[in-house]
C-alpha positions as CSV (number, residue, x, y, z in Angstrom):
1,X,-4.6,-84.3,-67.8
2,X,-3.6,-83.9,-64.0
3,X,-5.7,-80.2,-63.4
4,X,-2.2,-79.2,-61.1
5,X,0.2,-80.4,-64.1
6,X,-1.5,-78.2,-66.8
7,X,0.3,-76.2,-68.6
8,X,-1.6,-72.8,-68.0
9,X,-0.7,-73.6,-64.2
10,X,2.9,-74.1,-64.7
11,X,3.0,-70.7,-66.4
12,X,0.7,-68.6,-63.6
13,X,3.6,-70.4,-61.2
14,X,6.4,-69.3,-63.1
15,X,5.0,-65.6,-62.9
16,X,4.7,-66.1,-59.2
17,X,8.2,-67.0,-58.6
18,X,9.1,-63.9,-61.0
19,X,6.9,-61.6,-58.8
20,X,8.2,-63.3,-55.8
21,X,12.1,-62.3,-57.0
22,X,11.4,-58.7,-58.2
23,X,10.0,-58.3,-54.6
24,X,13.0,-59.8,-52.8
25,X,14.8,-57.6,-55.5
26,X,13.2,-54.8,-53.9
27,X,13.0,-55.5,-50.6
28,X,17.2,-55.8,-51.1
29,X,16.7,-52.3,-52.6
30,X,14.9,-50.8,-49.9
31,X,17.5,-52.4,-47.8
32,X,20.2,-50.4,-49.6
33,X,18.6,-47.2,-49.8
34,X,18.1,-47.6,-45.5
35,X,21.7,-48.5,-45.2
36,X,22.6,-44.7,-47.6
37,X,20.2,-43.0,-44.7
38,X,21.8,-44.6,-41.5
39,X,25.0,-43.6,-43.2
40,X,23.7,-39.8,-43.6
41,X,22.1,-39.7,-40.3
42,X,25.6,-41.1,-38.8
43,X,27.8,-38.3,-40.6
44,X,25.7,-35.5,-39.5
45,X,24.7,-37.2,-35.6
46,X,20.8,-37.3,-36.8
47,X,18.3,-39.5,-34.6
48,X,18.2,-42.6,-35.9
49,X,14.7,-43.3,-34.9
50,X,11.6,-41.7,-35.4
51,X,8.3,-43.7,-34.2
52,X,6.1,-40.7,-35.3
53,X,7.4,-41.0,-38.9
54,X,6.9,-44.8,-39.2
55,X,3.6,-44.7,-37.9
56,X,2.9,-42.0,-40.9
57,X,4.2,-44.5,-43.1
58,X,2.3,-47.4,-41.9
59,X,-0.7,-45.5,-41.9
60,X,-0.3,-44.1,-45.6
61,X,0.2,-47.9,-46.9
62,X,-3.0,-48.8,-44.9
63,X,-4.7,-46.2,-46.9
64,X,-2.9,-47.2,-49.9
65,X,-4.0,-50.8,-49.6
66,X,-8.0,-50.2,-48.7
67,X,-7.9,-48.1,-52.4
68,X,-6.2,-51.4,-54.4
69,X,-8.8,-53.4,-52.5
70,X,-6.0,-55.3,-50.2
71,X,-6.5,-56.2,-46.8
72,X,-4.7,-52.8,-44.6
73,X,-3.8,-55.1,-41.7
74,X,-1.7,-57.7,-43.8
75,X,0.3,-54.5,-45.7
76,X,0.5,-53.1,-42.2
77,X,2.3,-57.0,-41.3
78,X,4.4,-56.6,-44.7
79,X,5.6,-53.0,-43.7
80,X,5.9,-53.6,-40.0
81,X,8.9,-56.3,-41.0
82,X,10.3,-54.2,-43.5
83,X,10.5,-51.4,-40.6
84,X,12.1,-53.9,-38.4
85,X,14.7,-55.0,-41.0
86,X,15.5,-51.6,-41.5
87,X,16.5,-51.0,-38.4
88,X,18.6,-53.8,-37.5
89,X,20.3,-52.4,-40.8
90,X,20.8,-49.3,-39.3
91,X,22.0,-50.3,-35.6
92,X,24.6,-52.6,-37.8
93,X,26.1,-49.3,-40.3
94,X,25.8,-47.0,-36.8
95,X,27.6,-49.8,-34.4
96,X,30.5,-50.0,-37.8
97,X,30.7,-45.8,-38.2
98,X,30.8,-45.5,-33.7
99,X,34.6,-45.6,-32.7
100,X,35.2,-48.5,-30.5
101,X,35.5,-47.7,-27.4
102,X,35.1,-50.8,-25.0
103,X,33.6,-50.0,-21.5
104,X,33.8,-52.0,-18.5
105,X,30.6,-52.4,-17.3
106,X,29.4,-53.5,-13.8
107,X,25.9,-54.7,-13.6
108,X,24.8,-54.9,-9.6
109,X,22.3,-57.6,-9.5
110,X,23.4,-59.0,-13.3
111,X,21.9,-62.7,-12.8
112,X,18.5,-61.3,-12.2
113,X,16.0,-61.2,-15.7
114,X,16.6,-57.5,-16.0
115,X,20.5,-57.3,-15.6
116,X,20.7,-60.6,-17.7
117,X,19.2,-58.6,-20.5
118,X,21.6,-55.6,-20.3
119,X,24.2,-58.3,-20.2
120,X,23.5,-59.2,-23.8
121,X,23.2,-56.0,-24.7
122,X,26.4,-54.4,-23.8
123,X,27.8,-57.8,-24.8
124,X,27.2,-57.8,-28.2
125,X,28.0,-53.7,-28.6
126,X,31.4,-55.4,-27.6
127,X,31.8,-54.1,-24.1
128,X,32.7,-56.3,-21.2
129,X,30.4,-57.0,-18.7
130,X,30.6,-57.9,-15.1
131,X,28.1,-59.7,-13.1
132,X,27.9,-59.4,-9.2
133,X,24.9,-60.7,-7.4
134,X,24.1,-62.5,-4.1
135,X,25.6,-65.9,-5.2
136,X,28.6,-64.6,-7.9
137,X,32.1,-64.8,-7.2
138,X,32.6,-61.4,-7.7
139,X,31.2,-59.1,-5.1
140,X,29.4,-56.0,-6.3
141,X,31.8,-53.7,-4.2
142,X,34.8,-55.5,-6.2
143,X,32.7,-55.3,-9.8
144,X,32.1,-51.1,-9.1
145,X,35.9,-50.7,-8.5
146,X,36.6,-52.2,-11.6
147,X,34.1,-50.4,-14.1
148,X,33.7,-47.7,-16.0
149,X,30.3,-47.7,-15.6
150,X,27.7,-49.2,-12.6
151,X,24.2,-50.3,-13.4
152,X,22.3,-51.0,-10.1
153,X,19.2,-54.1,-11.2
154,X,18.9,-54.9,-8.2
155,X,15.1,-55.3,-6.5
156,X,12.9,-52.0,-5.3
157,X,13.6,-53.2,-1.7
158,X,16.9,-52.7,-1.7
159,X,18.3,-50.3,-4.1
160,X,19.3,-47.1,-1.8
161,X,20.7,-50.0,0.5
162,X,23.1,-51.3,-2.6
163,X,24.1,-48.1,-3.8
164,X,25.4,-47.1,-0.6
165,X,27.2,-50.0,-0.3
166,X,29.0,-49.7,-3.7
167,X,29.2,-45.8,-4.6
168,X,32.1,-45.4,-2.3
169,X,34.0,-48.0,-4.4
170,X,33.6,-46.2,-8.0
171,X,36.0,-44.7,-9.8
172,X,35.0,-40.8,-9.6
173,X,35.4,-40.7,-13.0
174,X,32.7,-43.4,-13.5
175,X,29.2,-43.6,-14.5
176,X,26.7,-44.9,-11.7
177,X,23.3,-45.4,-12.6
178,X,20.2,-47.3,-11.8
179,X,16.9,-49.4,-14.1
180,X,15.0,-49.3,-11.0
181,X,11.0,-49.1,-11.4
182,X,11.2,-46.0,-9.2
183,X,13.2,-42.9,-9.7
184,X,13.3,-40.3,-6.4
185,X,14.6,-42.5,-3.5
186,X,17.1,-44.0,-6.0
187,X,18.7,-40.4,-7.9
188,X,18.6,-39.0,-4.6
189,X,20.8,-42.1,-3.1
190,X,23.0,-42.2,-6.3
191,X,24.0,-37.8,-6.2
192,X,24.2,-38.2,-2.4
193,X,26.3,-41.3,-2.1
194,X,29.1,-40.7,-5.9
195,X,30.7,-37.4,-6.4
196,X,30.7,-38.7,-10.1
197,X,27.8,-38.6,-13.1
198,X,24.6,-39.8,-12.2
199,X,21.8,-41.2,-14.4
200,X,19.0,-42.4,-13.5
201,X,16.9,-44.9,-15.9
202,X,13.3,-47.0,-16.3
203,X,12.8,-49.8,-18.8
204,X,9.5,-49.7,-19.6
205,X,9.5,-53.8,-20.3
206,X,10.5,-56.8,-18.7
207,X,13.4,-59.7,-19.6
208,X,11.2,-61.2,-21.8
209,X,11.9,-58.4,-24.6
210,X,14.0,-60.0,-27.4
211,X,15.7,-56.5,-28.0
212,X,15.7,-52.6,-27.6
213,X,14.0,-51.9,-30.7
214,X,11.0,-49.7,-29.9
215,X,11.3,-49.9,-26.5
216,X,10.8,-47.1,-24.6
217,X,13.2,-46.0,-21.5
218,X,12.5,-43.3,-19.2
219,X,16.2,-41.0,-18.7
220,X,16.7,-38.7,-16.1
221,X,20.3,-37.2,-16.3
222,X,20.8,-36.0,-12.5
223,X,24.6,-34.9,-12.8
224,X,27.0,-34.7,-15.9
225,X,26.3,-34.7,-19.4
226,X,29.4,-36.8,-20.9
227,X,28.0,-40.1,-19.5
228,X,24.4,-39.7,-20.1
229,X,25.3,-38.7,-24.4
230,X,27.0,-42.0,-24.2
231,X,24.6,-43.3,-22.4
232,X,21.4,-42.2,-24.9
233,X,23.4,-43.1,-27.6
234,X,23.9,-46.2,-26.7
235,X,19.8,-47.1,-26.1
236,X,18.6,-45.0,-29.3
237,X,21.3,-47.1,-31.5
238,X,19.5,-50.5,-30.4
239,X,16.4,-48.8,-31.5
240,X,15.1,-47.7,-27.9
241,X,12.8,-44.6,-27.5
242,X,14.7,-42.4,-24.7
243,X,12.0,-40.2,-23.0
244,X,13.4,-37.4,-20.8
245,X,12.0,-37.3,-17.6
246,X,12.7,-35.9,-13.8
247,X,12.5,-38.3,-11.1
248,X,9.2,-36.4,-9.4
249,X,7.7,-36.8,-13.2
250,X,8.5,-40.2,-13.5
251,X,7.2,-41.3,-10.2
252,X,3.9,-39.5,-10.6
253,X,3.6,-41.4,-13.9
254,X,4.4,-44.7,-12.5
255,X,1.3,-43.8,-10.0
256,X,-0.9,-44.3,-12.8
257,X,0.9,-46.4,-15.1
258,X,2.2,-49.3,-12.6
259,X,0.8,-48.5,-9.6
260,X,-3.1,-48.1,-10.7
261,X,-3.2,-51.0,-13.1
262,X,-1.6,-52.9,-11.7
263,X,-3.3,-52.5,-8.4
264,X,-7.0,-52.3,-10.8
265,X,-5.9,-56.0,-12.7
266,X,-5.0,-57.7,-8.7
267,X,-8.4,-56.2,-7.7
268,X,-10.0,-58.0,-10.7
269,X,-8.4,-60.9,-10.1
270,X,-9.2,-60.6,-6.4
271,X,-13.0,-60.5,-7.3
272,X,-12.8,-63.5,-9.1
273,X,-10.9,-65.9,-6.5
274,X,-13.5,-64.5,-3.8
275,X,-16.4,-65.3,-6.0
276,X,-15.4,-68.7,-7.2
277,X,-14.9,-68.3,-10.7
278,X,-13.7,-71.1,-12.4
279,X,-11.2,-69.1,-14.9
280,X,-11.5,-72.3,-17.4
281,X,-15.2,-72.7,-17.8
282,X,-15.1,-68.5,-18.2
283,X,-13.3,-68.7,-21.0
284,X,-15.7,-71.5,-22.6
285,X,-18.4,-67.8,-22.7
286,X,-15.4,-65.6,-23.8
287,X,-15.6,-62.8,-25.8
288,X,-12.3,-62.0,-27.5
289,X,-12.0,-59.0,-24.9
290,X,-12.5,-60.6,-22.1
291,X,-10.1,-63.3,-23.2
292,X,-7.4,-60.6,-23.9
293,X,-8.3,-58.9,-20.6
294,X,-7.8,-61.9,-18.5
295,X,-4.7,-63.0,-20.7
296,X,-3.2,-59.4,-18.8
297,X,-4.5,-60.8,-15.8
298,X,-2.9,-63.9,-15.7
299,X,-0.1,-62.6,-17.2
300,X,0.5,-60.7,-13.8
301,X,-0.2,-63.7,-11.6
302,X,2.0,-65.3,-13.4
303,X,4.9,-63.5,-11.9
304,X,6.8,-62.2,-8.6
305,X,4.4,-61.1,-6.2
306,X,7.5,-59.1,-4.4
307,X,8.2,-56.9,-7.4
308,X,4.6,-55.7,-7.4
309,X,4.6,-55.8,-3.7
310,X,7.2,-53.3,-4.1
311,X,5.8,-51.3,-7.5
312,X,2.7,-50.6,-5.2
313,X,3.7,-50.2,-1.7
314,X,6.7,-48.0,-2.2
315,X,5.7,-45.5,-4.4
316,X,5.4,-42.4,-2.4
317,X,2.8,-40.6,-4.9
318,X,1.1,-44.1,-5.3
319,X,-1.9,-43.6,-2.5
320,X,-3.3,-40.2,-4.1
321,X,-3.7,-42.6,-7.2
322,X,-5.2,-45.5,-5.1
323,X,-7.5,-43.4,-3.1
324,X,-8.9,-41.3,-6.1
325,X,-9.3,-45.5,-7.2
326,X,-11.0,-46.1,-4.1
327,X,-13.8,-43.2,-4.6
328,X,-14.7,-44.2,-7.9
329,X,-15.5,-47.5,-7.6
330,X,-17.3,-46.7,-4.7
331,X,-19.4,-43.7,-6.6
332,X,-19.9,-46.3,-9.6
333,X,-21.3,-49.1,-7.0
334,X,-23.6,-46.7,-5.7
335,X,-24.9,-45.5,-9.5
336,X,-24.9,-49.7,-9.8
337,X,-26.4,-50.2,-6.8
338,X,-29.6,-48.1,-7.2
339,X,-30.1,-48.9,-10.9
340,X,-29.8,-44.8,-12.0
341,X,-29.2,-45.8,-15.6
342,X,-29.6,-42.0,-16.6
343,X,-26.3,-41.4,-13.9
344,X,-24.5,-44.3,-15.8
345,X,-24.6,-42.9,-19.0
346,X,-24.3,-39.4,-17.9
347,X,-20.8,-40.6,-16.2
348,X,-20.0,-43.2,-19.5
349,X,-20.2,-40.1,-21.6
350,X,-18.3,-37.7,-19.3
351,X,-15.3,-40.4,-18.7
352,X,-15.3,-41.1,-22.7
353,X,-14.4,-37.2,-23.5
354,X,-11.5,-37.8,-21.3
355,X,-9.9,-40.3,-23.8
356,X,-11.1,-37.9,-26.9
357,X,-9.2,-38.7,-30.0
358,X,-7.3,-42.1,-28.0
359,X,-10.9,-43.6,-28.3
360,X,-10.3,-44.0,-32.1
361,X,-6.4,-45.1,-31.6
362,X,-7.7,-48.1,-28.9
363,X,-10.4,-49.2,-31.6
364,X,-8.3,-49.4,-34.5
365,X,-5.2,-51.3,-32.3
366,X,-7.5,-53.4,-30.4
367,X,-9.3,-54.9,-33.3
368,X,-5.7,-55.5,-34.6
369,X,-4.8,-57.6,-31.2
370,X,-8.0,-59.3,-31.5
371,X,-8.2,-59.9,-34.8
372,X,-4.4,-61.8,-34.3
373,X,-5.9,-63.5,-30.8
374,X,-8.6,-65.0,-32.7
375,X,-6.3,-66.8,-35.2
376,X,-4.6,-68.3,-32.6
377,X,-7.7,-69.3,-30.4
């Protein structure tokens, strides 16, 4: 008898496809029990949202899974869908239980990645959107006299410029606000220029994002509070993570967060153009961090040399980062250079208690990104 016809195999199958349908039974459950919550939460105007409570969760059924003798980084896969269906579930009931209230909503610069984004966004919330930009019809002077609300995605360069040339044509009652990569020269612009409410705002992720879920946004309300609820609302519903911030805070994090790495990974790459390296043969000696590290490398070159141009150089709090930079590579060289080995792990150790308990966190999630490079190496 054919081994995959016998009858013992037909009946382990059949008790597959009854697992297999009690779990999609309980996956619909689940579903149903989420949808109860995003009701609740809706009533009583609870954040929908909580990262630190999901990360709990994914974390218990890790632990859950190494005592049942199951592989924690698959369970973590299983949950991390079922998080992700859950909240599309709940962005659907809160979008239904939100009164509709369509906005007009003028994005300055709309045909650029960013703006093209926000487009969708607002879109499918069922607002109408207009785009102005260098080569549209409609001029961003007209689209701001139009809307109910003004989103300047324009580049670094010429922000302030742009929102001096279209404040003046707003509504007063309006919303004008910016998703600029910098936040002081642009709030300031924005108060100075519009009577009206101000907010100014940071995606923390480029067009190629498929959604707001678990993105995070820096907000800095400068001037009202009815816009900038509507506003928050709006981002935390798609699933965004709002972080409050004040333009000098937000500027001075950018110093190190965009302006430090990125000027640290154009350094790298630097090194290797002026020493020759043939990126290809490299990767031929790769280690799987070294391959993920130069993936982020060419990931950067792999984009518009003006934006980082601009991410770098216009930064005001940006040289204190690059000059504190500057004095550690040159200390480490000189360690390097006169083979103190006793110096280089004295200074190992004393930069590794700056990261304390993060050095556990970036173990545990880089093995995860590795472990998923590898499969598809």
């Amino acid at each position: 008898m054919d081994a995959d016809k016998a009858p013992e195999l037909d009946e382990l199958r059949r008790r597959l496809d009854s697992i297999d349908g009690a779990i999609l039974d309980l996956v619909c459950e689940r579903l149903g029990v989420v949808e109860q919550v995003a009701k609740h939460k809706s009533r009583e105007g609870a954040r929908l949202f909580h990262r630190s409570r999901e990360e709990e969760l994914i974390g218990a059924r890790r632990d859950e899974a190494r005592r049942r003798g199951v592989d924690p980084d698959a369970i973590e896969n299983l949950f991390r869908q079922l998080i992700l269906q859950s909240h599309r579930v709940q962005s659907d009931v809160i979008r239904a239980a939100r009164p509709t209230e369509k906005k007009t909503i003028a994005i300055i610069g709309g045909a650029g990645g960013m703006g093209r984004f926000f487009a969708r966004c607002f879109e499918t919330l069922g607002h109408e959107v207009l785009i102005a930009d260098v080569k549209t019809p409609l001029t961003p002077t007209d689209a701001a006299a139009k809307a109910d609300v003004v989103m300047i995605s324009v580049p670094i360069a010429v922000t302030v410029q742009v929102i001096e040339q279209v404040a003046s044509k707003m509504r007063p009652d309006a919303l004008l606000m910016d998703i600029t990569s910098l936040k002081e020269g642009p709030v300031e612009a924005m108060l100075r220029c519009f009577p009206g409410e101000v907010v100014g705002t940071h995606p923390m992720f480029g067009p190629s994002a498929g959604a707001l879920h678990r993105q995070v946004v820096a907000f800095c309300p400068a001037r009202g509070e009815r816009w900038a609820q509507w506003l928050r609302s709006t981002l935390e519903s798609e699933g965004a993570e709002v972080v409050n911030t004040t333009p000098k805070v937000h500027d001075s994090m950018m110093a190190i967060i965009q302006v430090l790495r990125h000027f640290a990974t154009i350094a790298f790459g630097r090194t290797l153009a002026d020493l020759g390296a043939d990126v290809a043969e490299t990767l031929r000696y790769t280690s799987p961090i070294y391959r993920l590290e130069l993936i982020m490398v060419g990931r950067l070159f792999g984009q518009d040399p003006e934006l980082y141009a601009d991410i770098i150089l216009k930064n005001a709090r940006g040289p204190e980062a690059l000059e504190a930079h500057r004095r550690a590579v040159e200390e480490l060289a000189a360690i390097a250079a006169r083979a103190d080995r006793s110096a280089f792990i004295e200074e190992f150790r004393r930069i590794s208690a700056c990261f304390g308990d993060f050095r556990e966190r970036a173990m545990d999630e880089s093995n995860y990104l590795i472990e998923r490079m590898v499969d598809r190496m």
